[in-house]
Backbone as a ProteinNet text record, in pm:
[ID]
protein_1_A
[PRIMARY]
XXXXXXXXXXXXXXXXXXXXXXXXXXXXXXXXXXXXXXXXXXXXXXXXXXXXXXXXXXXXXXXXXXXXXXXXXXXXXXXXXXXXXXXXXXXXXXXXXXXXXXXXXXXXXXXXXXXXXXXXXXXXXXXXXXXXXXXXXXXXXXXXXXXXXXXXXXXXXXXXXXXXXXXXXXXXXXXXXXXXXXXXXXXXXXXXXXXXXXXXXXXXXXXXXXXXXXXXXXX
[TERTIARY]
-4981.4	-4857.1	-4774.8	-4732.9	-4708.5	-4515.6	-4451.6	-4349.7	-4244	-4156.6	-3998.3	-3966.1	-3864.7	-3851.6	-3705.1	-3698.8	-3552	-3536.2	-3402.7	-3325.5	-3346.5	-3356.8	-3313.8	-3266.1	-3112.2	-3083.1	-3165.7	-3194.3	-3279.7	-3224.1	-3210.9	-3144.9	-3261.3	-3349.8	-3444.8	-3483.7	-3318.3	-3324.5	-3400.2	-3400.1	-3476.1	-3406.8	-3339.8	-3263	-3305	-3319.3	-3345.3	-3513.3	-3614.1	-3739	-3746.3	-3686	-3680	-3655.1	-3529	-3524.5	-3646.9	-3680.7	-3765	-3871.6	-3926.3	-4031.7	-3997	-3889.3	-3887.9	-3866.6	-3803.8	-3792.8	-3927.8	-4005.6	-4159.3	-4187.8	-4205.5	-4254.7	-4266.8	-4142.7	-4092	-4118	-4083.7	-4019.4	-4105.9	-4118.7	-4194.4	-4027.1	-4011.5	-3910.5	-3895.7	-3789.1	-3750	-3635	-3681.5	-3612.7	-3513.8	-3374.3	-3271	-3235.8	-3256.8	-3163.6	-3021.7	-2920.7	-2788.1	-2787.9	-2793.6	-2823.9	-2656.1	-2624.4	-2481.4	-2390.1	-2478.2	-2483.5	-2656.4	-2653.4	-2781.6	-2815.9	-2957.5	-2958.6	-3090.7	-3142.7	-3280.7	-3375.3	-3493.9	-3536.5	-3474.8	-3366.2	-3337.8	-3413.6	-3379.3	-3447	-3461.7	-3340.6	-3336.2	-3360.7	-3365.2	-3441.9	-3617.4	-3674.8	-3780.4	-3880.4	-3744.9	-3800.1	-3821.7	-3726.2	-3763	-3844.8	-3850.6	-4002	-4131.2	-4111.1	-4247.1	-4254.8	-4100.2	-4148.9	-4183.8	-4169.5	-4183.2	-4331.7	-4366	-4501.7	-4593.9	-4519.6	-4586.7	-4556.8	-4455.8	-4434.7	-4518.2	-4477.2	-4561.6	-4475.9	-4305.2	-4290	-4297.4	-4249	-4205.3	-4163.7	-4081	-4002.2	-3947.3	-3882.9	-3797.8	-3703	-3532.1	-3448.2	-3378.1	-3339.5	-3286.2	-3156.1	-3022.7	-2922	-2822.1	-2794.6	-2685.1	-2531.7	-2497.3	-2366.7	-2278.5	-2236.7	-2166.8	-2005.3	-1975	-1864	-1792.4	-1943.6	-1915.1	-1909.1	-1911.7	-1880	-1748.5	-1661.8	-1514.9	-1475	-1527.3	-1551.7	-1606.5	-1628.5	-1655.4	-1813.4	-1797.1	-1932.1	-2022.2	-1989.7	-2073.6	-2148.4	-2055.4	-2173.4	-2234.6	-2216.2	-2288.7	-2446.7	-2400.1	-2517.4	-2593.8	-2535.4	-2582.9	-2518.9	-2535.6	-2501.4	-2581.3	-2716	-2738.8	-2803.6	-2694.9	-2679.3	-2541.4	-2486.8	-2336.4	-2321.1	-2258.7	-2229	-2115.4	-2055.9	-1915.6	-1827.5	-1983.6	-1879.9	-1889.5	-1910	-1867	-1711.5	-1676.5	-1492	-1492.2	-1595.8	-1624.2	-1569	-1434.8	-1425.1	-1494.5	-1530	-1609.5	-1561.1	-1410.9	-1319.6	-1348.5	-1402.7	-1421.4	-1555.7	-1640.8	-1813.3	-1784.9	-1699.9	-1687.5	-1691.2	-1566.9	-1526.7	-1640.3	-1705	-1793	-1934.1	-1907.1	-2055.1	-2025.6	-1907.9	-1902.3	-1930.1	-1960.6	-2052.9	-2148.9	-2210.6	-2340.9	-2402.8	-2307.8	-2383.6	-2306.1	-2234	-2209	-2355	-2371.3	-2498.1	-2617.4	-2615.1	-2748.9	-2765.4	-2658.3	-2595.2	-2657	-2589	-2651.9	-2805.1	-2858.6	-2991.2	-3095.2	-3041.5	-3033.3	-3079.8	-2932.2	-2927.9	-3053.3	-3065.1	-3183.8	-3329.6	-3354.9	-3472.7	-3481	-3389.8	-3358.6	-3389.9	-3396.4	-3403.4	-3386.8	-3421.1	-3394.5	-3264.5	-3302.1	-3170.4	-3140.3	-3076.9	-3073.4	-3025.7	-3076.9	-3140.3	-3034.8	-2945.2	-2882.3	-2885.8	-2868	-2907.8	-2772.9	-2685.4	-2544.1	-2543.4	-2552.3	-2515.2	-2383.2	-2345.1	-2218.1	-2258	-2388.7	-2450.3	-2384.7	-2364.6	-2353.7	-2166.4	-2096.3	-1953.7	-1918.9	-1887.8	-1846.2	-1697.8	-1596.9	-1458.5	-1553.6	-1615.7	-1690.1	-1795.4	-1875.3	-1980.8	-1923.5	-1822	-1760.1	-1656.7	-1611.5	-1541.3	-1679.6	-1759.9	-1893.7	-1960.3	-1940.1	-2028.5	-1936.6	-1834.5	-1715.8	-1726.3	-1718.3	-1703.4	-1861.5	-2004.3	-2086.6	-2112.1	-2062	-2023.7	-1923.3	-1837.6	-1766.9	-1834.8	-1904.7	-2045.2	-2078.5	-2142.3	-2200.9	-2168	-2046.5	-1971.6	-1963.3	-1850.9	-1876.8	-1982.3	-2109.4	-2218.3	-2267.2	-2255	-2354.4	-2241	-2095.6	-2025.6	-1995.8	-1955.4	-1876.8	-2043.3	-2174.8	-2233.3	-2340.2	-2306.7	-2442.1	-2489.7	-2556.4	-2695.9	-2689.5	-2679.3	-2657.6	-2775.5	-2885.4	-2976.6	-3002.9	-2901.3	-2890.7	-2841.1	-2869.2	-2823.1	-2839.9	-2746.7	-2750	-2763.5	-2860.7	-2918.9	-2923.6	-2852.3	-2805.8	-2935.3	-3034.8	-3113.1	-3098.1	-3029	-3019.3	-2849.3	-2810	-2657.8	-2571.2	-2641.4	-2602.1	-2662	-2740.1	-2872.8	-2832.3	-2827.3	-2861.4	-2927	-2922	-3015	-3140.1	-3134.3	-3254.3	-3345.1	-3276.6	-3354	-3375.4	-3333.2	-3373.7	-3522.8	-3536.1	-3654.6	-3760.1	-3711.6	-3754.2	-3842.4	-3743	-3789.7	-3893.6	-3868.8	-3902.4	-4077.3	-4126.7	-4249.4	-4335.9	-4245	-4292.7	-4310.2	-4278.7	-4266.3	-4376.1	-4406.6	-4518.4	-4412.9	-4293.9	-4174.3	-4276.6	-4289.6	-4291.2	-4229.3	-4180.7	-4076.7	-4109.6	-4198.5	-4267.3	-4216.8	-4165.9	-4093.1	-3989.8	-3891.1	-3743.2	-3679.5	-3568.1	-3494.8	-3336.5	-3295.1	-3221.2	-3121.9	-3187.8	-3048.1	-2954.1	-2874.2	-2752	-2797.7	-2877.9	-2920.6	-3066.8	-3029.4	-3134.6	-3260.1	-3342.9	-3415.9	-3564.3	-3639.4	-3805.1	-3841.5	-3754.8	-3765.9	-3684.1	-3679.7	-3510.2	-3455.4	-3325.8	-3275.4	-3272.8	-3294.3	-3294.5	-3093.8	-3053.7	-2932.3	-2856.8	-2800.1	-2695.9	-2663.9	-2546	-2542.5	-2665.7	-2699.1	-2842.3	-2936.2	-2943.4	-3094.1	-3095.7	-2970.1	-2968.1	-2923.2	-2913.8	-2879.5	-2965	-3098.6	-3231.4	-3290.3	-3305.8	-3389.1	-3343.9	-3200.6	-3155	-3208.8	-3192.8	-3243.3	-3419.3	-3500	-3650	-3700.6	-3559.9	-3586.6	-3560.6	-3458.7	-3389.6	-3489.2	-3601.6	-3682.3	-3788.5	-3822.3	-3939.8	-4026.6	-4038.5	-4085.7	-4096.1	-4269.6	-4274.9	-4216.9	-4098.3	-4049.3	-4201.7	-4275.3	-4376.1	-4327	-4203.8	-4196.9	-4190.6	-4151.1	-4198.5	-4398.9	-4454	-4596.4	-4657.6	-4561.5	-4648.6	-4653.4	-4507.9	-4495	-4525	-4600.6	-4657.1	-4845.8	-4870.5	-5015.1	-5051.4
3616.9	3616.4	3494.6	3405.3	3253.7	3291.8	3253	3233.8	3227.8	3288.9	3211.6	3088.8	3004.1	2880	2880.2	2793.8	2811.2	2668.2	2614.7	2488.7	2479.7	2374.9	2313.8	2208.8	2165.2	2042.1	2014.3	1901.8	1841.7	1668.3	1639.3	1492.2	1435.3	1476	1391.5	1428.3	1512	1589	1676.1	1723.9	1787.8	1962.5	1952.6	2120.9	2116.9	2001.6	2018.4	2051.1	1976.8	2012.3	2186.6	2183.8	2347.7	2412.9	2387.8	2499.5	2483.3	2359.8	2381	2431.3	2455.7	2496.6	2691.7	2733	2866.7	2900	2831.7	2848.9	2834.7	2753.1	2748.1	2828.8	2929.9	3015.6	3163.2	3189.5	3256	3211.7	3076.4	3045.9	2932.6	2865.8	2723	2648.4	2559.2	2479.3	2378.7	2378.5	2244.6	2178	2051.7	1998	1886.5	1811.4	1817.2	1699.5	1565.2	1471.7	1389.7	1411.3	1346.9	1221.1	1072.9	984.8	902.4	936.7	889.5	727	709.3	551.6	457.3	457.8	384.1	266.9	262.6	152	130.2	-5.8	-54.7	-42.4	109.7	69.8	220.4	254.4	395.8	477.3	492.4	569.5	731	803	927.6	945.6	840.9	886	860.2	789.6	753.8	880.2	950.7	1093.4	1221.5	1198.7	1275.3	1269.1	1161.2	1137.3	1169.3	1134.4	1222.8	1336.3	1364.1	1569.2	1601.3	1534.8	1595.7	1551.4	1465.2	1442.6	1600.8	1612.3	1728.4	1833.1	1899.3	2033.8	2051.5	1948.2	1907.6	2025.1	2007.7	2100.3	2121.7	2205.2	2213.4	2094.7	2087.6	1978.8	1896.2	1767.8	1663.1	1607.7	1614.1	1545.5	1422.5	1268.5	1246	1175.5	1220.6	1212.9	1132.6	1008.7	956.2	996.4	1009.3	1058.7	979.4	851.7	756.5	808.6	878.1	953	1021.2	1088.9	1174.1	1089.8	970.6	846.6	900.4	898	936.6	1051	1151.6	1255.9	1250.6	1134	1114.1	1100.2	1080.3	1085	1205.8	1329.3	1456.9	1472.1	1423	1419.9	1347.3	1208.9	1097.9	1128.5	1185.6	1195.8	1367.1	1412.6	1558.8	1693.9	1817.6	1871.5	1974.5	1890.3	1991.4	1883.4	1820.1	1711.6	1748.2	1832.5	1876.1	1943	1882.4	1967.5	2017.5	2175.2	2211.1	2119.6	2115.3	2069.5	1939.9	1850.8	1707.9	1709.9	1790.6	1789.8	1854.6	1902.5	1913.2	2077.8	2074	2212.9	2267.4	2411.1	2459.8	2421.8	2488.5	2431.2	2316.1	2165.5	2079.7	2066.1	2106.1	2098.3	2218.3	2300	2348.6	2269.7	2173	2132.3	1990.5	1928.4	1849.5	1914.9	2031.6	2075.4	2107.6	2115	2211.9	2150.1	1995	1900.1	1936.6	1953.4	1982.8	2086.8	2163.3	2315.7	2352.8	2298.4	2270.8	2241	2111.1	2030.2	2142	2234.9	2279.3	2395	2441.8	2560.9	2534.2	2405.8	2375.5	2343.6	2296.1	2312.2	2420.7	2527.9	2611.7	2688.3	2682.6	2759.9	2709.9	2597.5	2528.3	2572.1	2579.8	2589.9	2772.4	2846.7	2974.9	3010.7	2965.5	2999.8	3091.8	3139.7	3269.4	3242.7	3096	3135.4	2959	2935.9	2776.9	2772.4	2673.3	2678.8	2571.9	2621.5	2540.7	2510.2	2379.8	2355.2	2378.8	2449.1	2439.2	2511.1	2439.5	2533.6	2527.9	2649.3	2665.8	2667.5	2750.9	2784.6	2931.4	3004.9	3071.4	3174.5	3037.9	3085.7	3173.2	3262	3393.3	3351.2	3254.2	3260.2	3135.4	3064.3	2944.1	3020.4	3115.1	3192.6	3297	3373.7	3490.6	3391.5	3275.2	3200.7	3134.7	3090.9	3021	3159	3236.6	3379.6	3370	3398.5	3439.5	3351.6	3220.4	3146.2	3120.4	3173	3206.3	3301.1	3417	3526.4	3494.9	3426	3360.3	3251.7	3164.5	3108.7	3187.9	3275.2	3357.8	3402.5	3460.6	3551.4	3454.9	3351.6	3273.1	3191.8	3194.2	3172.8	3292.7	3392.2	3496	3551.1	3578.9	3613	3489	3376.3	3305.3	3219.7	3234.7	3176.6	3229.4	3379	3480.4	3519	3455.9	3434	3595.6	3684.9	3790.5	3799.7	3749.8	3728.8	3615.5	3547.4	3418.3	3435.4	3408.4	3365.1	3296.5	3197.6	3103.5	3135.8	3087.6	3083.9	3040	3049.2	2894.9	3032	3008.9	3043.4	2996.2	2894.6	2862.2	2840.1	2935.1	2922	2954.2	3039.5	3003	3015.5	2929.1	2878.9	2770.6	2731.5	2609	2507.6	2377.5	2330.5	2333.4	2380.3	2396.3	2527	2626.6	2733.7	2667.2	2583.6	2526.5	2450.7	2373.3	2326	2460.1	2536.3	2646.6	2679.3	2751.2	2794	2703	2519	2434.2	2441.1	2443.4	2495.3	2596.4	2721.2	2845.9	2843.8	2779.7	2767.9	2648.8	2585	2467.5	2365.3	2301.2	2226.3	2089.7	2020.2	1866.6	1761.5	1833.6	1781	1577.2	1546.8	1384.8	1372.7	1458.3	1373.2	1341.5	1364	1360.5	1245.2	1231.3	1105.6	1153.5	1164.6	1169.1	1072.2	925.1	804.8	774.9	720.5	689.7	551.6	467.9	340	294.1	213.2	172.9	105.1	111.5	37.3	90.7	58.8	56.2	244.8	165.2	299.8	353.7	497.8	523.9	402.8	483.2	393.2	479	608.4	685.9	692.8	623.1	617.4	681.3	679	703.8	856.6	893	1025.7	1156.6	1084.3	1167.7	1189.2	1091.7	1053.9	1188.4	1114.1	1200.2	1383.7	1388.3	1545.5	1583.5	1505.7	1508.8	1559.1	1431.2	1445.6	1576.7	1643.2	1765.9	1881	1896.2	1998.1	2055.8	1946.1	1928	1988	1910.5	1968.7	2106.8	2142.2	2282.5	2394.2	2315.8	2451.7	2374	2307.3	2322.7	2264.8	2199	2101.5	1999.5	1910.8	1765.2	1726.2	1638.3	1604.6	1501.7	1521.8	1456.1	1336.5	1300.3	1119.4	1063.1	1122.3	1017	1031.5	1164.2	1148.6	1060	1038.6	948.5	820.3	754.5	634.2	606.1	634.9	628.5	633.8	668.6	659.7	511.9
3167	3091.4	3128.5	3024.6	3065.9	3114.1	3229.3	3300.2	3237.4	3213.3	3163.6	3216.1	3133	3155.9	3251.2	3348.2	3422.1	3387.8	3409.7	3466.6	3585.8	3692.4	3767.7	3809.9	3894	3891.9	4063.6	4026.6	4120.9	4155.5	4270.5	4298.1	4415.7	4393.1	4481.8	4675	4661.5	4834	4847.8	5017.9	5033.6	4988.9	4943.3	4894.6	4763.2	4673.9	4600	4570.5	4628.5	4609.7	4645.4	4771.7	4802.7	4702.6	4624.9	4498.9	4376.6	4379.2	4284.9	4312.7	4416.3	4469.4	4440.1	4514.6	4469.7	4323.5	4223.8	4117.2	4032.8	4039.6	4018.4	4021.4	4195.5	4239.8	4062.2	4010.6	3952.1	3778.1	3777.9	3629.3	3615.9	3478.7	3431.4	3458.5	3577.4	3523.6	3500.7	3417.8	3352.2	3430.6	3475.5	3621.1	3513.8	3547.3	3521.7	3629.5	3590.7	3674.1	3667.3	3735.3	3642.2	3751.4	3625.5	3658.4	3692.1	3780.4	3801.6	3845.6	3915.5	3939.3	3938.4	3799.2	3794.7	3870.1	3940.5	4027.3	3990	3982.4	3999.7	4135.5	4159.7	4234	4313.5	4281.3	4323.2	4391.4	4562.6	4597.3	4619.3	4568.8	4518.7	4430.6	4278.4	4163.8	4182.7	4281.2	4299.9	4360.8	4459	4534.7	4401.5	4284.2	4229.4	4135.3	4072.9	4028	4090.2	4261.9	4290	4300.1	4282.2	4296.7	4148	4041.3	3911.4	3898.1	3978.2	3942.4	4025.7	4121.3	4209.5	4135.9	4060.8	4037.4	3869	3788.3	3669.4	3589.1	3574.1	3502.2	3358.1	3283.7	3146.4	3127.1	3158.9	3059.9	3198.8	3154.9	3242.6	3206.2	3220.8	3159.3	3270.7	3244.3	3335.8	3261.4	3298.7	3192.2	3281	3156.1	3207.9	3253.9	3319.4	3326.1	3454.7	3407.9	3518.2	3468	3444.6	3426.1	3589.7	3645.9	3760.9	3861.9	3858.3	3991.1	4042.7	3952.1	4000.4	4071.7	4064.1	4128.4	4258.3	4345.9	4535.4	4513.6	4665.2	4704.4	4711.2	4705.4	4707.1	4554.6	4506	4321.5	4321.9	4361.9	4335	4430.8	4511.6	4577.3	4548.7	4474.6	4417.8	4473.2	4428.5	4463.7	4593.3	4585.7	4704	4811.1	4833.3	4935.2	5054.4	4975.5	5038.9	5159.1	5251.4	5388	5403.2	5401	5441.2	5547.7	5634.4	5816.4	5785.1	5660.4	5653.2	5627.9	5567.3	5554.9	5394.5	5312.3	5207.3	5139.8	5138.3	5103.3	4970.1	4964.7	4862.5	4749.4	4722.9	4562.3	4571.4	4641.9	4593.2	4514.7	4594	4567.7	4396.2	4421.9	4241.9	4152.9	4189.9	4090.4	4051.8	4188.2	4144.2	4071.8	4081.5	4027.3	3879.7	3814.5	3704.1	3569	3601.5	3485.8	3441.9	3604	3605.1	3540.4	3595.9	3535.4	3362.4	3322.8	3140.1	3094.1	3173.9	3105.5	3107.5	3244.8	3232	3180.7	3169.2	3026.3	2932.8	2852	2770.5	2701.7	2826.7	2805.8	2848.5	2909	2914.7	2792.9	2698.6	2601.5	2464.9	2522.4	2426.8	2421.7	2573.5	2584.6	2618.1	2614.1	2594.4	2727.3	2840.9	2958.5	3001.3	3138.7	3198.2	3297	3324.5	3517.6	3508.6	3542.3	3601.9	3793.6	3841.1	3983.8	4023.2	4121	4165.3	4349.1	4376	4532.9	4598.9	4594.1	4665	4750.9	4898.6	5013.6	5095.2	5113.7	5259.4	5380.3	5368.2	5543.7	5544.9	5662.3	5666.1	5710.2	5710.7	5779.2	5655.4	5702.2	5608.4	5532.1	5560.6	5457.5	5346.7	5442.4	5268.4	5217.4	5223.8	5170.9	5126	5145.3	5037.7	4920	4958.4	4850.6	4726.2	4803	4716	4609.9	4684.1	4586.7	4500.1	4529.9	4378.1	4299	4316.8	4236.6	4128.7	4212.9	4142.8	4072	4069.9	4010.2	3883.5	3917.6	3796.6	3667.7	3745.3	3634.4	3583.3	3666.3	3556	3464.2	3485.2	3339.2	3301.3	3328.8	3186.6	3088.4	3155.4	3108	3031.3	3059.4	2968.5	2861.6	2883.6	2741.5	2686	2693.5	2603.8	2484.4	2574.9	2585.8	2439.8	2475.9	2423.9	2467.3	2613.3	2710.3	2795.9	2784.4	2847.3	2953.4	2976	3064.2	3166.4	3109.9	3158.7	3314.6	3408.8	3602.9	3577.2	3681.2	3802.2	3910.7	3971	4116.6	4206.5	4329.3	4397.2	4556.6	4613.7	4671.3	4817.6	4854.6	4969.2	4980.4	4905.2	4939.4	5057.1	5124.9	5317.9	5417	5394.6	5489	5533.9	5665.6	5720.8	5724.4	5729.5	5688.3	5779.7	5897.6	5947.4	5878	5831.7	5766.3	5620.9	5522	5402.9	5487.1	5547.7	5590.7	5609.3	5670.3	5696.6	5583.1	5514.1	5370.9	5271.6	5308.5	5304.6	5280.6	5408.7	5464.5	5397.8	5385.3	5383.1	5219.6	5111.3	4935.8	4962.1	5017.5	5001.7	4887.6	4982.2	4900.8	4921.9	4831.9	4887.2	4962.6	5071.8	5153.3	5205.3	5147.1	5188.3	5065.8	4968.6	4821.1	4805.4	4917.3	4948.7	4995.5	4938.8	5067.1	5041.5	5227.2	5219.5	5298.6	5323.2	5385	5287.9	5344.4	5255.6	5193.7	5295.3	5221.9	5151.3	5001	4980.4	5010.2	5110.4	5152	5154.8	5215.2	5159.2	5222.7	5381.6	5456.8	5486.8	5548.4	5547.9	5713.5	5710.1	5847	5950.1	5980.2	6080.6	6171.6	6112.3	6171.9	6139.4	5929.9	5935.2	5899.5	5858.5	5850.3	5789.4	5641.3	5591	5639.8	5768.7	5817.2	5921.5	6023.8	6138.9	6083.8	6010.4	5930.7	5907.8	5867	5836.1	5986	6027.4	6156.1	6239	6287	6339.3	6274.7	6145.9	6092.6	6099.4	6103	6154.5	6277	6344.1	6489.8	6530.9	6494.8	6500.9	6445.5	6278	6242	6340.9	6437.8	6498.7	6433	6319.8	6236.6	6215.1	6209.7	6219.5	6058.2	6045.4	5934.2	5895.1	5740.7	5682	5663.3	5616.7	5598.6	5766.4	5857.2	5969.6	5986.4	5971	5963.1	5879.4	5741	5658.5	5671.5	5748.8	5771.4	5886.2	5971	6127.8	6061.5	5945.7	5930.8	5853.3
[MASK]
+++++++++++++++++++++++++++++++++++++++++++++++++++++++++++++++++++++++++++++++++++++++++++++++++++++++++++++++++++++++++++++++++++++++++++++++++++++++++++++++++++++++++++++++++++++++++++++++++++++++++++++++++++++++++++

């Protein structure tokens, strides 16, 4: 019996392969890139190209939208790139997400979907994870009455998980985690230094896990 179709927004991270990996698990999805500051050579649009080559979904959209520049650095770099304990309150990460999820409403409603898959995590502090639910609970309604979609979720799956348990989970979905990048800078390789990297590298360590892009670039 062939899968319902989901949305997922996907930015090339490693939260994001994770969701697509569980959403797969479930649904045919149709992966969703918002192309926000176009660059030649892009190495988060480059990570997600190899995950779309790995997951081989339904469908692939990658949509311009240099609109959401203005909106900081947490959009530009996606939404499931976001750290609370960077200074990032939740009502902000709302309000940068709520493009996003119009757009994937919308296509959504196109491709008559079941759920759309979102990467937004708090972790686990209980006043940003009972504020993050409500406000997903609120998508929803307004996605399924104003919408029609009465079957329609949003799914945010690693919404207070750590990032050492997203690696976690990482592992355990068979994520393409060697398809990811998460430095802040463009370059061939990452830099191991700056904030993405070392957020990267802690979280690896913490699940007890050899991160695959240092295995692949050491072979």
């Amino acid at each position: 019996m062939a899968k319902d179709l989901a949305i997922v927004l996907n930015n090339g991270s490693i939260n994001g392969a994770v969701v697509t990996a569980l959403a797969a698990q479930k649904y045919r999805p149709v992966m969703l890139y918002a192309e926000i500051l176009p660059q030649a050579g892009s190495r988060a649009r480059a990570a997600y190209d190899q995950q779309v080559a790995h997951f081989k979904p339904y469908r692939e959209h990658s949509l311009a939208m240099p609109f959401l520049a203005s909106l900081g650095p947490a959009t530009q770099k996606g939404p499931s790139t976001v750290d609370p304990r960077a200074g990032m309150a939740v009502a902000k990460q709302v309000l940068d997400l709520l493009p996003l999820i119009a757009t994937a409403t919308r296509y959504a409603v196109h491709y008559q979907a079941t759920a759309i898959f979102l990467g937004m995590r708090v972790g686990p502090h209980a006043d940003s994870l009972a504020q993050a639910t409500e406000y997903v609970q609120i998508w929803n309604e307004l996605v399924q009455l104003p919408c029609g979609q009465g079957e329609l979720e949003i799914v945010t799956p690693i919404l207070e998980l750590e990032p050492w348990q997203v690696v976690d989970v990482g592992f355990q979905s068979a994520a393409p985690l060697d398809r990811t990048w998460s430095c802040l800078e463009e370059m061939s390789d990452p830099c191991w230094a700056c904030r993405g990297c070392r957020g990267r590298e802690a979280a690896f360590q913490q699940a007890a896990k050899a991160d695959p892009m240092r295995v692949v670039r050491k072979i």
